[in-house]
VMD Tcl script that draws the C-alpha trace (Angstrom):
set ca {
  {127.65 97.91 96.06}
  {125.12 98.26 93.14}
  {121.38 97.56 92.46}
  {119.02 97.03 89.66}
  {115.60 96.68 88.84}
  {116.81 94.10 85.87}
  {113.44 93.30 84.36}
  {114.91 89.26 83.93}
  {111.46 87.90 83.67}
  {110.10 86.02 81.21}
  {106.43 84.35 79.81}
  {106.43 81.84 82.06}
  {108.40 80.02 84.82}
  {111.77 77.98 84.14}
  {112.33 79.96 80.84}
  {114.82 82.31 82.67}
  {116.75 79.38 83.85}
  {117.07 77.61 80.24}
  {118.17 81.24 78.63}
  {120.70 81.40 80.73}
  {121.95 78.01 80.66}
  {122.10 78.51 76.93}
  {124.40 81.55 77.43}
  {122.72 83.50 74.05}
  {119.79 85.48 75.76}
  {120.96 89.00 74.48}
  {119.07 90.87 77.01}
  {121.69 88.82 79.97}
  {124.55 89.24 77.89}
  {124.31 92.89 78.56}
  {124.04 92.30 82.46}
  {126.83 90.44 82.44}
  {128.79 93.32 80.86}
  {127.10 95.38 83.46}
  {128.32 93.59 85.67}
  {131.69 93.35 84.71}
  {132.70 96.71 84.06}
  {131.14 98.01 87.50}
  {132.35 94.70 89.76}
  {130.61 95.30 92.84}
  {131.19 93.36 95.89}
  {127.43 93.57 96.96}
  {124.74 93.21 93.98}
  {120.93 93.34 94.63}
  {118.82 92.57 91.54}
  {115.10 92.98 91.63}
  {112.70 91.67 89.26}
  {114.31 88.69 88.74}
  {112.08 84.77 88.09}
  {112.49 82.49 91.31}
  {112.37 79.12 91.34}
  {111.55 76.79 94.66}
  {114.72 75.04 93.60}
  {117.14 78.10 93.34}
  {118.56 76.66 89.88}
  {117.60 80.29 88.33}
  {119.63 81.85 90.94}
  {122.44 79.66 91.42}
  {122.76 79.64 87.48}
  {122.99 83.59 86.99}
  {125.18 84.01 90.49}
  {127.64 81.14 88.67}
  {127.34 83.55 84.99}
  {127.98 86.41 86.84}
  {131.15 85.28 88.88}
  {129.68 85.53 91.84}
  {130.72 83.19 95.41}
  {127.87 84.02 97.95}
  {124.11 84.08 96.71}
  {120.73 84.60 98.44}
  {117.17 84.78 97.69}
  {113.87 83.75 99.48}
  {110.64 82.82 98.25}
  {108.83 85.96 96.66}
  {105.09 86.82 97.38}
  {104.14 86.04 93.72}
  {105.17 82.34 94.62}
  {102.20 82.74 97.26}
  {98.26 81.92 96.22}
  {95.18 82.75 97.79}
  {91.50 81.81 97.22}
  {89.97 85.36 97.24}
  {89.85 88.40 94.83}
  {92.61 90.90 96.45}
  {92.63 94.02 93.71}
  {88.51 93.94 93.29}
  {88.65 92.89 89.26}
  {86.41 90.14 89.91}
  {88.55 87.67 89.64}
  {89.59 85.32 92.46}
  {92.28 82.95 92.92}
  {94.80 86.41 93.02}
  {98.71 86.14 94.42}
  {99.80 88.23 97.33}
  {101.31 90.36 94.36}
  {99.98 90.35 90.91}
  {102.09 87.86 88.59}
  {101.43 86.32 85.02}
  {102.92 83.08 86.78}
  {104.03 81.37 90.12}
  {107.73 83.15 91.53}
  {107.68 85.74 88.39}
  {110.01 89.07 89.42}
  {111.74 88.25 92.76}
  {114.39 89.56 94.45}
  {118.03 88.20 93.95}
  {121.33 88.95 96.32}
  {125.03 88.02 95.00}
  {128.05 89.02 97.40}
  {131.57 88.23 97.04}
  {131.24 87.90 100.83}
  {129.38 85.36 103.26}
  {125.10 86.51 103.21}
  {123.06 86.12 106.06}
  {119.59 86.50 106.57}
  {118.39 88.57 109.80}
  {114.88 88.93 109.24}
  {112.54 89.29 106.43}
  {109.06 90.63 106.62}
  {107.21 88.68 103.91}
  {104.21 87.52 105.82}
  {103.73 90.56 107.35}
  {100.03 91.22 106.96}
  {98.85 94.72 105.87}
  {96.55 95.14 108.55}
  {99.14 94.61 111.65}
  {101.03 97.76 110.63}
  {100.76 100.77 112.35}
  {99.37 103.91 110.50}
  {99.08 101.93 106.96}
  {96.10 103.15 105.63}
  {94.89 100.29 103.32}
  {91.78 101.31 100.36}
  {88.02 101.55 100.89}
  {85.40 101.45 98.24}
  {82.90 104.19 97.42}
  {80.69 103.44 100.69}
  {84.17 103.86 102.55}
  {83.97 99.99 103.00}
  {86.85 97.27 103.33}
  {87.92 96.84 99.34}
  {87.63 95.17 97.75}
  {85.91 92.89 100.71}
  {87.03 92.39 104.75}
  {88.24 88.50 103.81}
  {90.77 90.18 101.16}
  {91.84 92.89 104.35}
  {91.97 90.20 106.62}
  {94.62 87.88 104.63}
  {96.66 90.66 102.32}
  {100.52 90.73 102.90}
  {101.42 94.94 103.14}
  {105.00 92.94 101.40}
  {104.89 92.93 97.50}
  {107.52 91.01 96.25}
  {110.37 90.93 99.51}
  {112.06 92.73 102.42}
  {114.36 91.23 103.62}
  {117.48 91.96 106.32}
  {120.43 90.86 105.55}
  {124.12 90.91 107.10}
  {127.33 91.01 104.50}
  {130.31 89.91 106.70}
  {132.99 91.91 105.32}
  {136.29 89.74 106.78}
  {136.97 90.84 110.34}
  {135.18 93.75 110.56}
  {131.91 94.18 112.04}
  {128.96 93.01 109.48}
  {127.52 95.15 107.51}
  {123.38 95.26 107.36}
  {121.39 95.59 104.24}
  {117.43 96.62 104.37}
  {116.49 95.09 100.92}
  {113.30 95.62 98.89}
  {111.19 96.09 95.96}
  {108.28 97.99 96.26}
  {104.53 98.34 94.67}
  {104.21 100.50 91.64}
  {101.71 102.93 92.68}
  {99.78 103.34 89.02}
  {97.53 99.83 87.09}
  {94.31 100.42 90.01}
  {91.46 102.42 90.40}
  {89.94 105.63 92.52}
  {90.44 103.09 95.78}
  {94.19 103.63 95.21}
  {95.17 100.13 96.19}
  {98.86 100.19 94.74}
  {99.41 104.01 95.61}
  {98.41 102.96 99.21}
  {100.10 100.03 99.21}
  {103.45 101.99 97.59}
  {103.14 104.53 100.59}
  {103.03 101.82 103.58}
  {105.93 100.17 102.30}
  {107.96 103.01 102.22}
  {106.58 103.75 105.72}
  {107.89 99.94 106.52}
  {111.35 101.18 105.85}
  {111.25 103.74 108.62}
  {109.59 101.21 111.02}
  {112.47 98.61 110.19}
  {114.53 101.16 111.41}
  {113.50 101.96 114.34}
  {113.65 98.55 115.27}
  {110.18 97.63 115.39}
  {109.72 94.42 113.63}
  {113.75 93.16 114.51}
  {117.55 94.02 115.62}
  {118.48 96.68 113.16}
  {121.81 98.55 114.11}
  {121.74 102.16 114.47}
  {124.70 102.41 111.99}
  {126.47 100.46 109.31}
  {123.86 99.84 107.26}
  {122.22 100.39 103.69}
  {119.22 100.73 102.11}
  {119.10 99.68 98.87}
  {116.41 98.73 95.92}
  {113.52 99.49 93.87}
  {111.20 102.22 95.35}
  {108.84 102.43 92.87}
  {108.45 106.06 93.30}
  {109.91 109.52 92.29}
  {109.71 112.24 95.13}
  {109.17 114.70 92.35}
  {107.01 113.49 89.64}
  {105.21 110.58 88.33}
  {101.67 108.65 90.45}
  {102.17 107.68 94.10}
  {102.43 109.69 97.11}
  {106.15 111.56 96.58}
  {105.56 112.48 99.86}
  {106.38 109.11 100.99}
  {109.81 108.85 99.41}
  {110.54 112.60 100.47}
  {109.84 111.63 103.84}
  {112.56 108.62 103.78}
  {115.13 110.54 101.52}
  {114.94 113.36 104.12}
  {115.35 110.79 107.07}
  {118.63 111.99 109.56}
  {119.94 108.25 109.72}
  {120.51 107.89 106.03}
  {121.85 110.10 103.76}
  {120.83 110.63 99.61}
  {124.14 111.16 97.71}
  {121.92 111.09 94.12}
  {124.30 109.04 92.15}
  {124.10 110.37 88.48}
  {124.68 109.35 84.67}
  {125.38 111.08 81.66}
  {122.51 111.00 79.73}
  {119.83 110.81 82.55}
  {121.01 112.43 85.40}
  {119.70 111.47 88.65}
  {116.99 108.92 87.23}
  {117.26 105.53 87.19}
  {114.24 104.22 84.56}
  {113.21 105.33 81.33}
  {109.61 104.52 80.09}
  {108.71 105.70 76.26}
  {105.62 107.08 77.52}
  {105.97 108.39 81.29}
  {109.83 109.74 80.71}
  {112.71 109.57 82.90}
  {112.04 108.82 86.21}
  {113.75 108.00 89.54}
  {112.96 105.14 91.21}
  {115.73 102.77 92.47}
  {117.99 103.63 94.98}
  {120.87 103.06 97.55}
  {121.08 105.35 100.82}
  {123.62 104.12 103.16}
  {123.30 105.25 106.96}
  {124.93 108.83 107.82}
  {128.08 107.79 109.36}
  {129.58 106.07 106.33}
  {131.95 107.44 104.11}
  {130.70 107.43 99.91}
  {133.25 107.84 97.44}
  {132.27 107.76 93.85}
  {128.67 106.91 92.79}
  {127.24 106.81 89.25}
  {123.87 105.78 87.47}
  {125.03 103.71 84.46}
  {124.01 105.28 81.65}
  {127.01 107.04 79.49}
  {126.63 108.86 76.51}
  {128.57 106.68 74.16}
  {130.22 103.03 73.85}
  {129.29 100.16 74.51}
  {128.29 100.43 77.71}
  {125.66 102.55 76.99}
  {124.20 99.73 74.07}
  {124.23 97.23 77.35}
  {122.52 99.64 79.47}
  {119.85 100.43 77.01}
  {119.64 96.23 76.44}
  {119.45 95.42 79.66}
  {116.64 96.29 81.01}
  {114.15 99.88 81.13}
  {116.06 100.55 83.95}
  {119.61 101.18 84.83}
  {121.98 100.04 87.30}
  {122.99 102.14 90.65}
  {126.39 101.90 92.23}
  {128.79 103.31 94.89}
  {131.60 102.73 97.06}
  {131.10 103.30 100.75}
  {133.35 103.37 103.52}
  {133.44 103.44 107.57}
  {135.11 106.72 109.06}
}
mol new
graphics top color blue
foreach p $ca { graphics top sphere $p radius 0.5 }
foreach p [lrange $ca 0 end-1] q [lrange $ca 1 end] { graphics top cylinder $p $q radius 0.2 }
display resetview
């Protein structure tokens, strides 16, 4: 299985779709190499346009060489009427976006995808111990209508089961996470980073729907590096150190353990796959070699690089 924060947006919506129905966008040529020198059987792209139609994704699922294909309407597709991140502004999304369904979440699978659960329209409020931001007179921010109607949900997390031939299914926590820098001293995206990460423990323990005990994954874009960077590390600490999952920290050649590299902010690690405890993991990598031309497709691709490993039952 493999994931990656693939950056496939563009200025505005349907452009995605026409590059690759042309077939001469650079930038998904270089996936598509990717793609075919790892050949997962499970691939989870994040950041990736949606369209209410599902051309973009059936399109790149067909490019790819891929059977099975899922995706489910992202909260940038979903407007409101208030100001949510207090810059004055109203009409906001449930996640910031240039445009309607920019940067969703994409599944391919070479086997049958089903959908358990998602928690989209989970409201930030109803959770548990998510501390959501206050303004200088310790105040609802950036106003209690905003608090009231704000999704804790970004982009997606969704459930999903991969039926694997006769075996028992296998059960994917998906997601892609707030970046916890772009706000101000009320911390709104670090906040909003940190109670998403809690999420993942909650879904879990079962709280919001059926989720096994074993024979599962988590896999996508965190957003956060437990040892440098913005955010609260602490809350990706907490979940790498969780009992029920375990963090092999898949590697490259050239960047180690991290899995984006910004110009400015460095190499970072923020994507990630951490299958439950029982399973068996056999080789793992961060794609990033030192020479060929895989490397020129990872660089191409996107800021970030792709995650895979292979994963077996005892």
């Amino acid at each position: 299985m493999a994931t990656f924060h693939a950056e496939l947006t563009r200025k505005g919506p349907g452009i995605l779709l026409r590059d690759i129905e042309r077939d001469k966008d650079k930038q998904i040529a270089a996936l598509k190499q990717l793609v075919k020198a790892v050949d997962p059987n499970v691939l989870f792209l994040t950041k990736v346009d949606f369209d209410l139609e599902g051309r973009t994704a059936r399109a790149l699922g067909a490019a790819l060489g891929y059977e099975h294909t899922f995706t489910h309407t992202p909260n940038s597709m979903i407007p409101t009427a208030l100001d949510l991140d207090g810059d004055g502004r109203t009409g906001d999304r449930q996640t910031w976006a240039r445009y309607a369904g920019e940067g969703g979440m994409l599944l391919f699978s070479k086997h049958p995808i089903r959908l358990k659960f998602h928690l989209n329209n989970l409201l930030w409020k109803d959770v548990e111990g998510a501390k959501m931001p206050l303004d200088r007179d310790r105040n609802a921010f950036p106003s209690m209508q905003a608090r009231e109607l704000q999704k804790l949900v970004s982009q997606g997390l969704w459930v999903i089961e991969i039926q694997v031939e006769d075996t028992k299914p296998v059960t994917l926590a998906l997601f892609q996470n707030q970046t916890p820098v772009f706000d101000g001293p009320e911390d709104l995206n670090g906040l909003r980073n940190r109670a998403q990460l809690v999420l993942l423990s909650a879904v879990m323990d079962g709280t919001y729907g059926d989720f096994p005990e074993a024979r599962f994954v988590l896999m996508g874009n965190a957003n956060l590096d437990p040892d440098k960077g913005e955010g609260d590390r602490s809350a990706i600490a907490d979940l790498l150190a969780d009992k029920r999952v375990q963090d092999v920290k898949p590697e490259s050649e050239l960047g180690g353990i991290a899995t984006a590299f910004w110009e400015k902010a460095g190499a970072h690690r923020v994507s990630y796959i951490l299958p439950s405890a029982e399973w068996l993991v056999g080789k793992s990598k961060v794609v990033w070699p030192e020479t060929g031309p895989l490397r020129k497709a990872a660089e191409k691709a996107s800021r970030h690089r792709m995650i895979w490993m292979d994963v077996t039952q005892p």
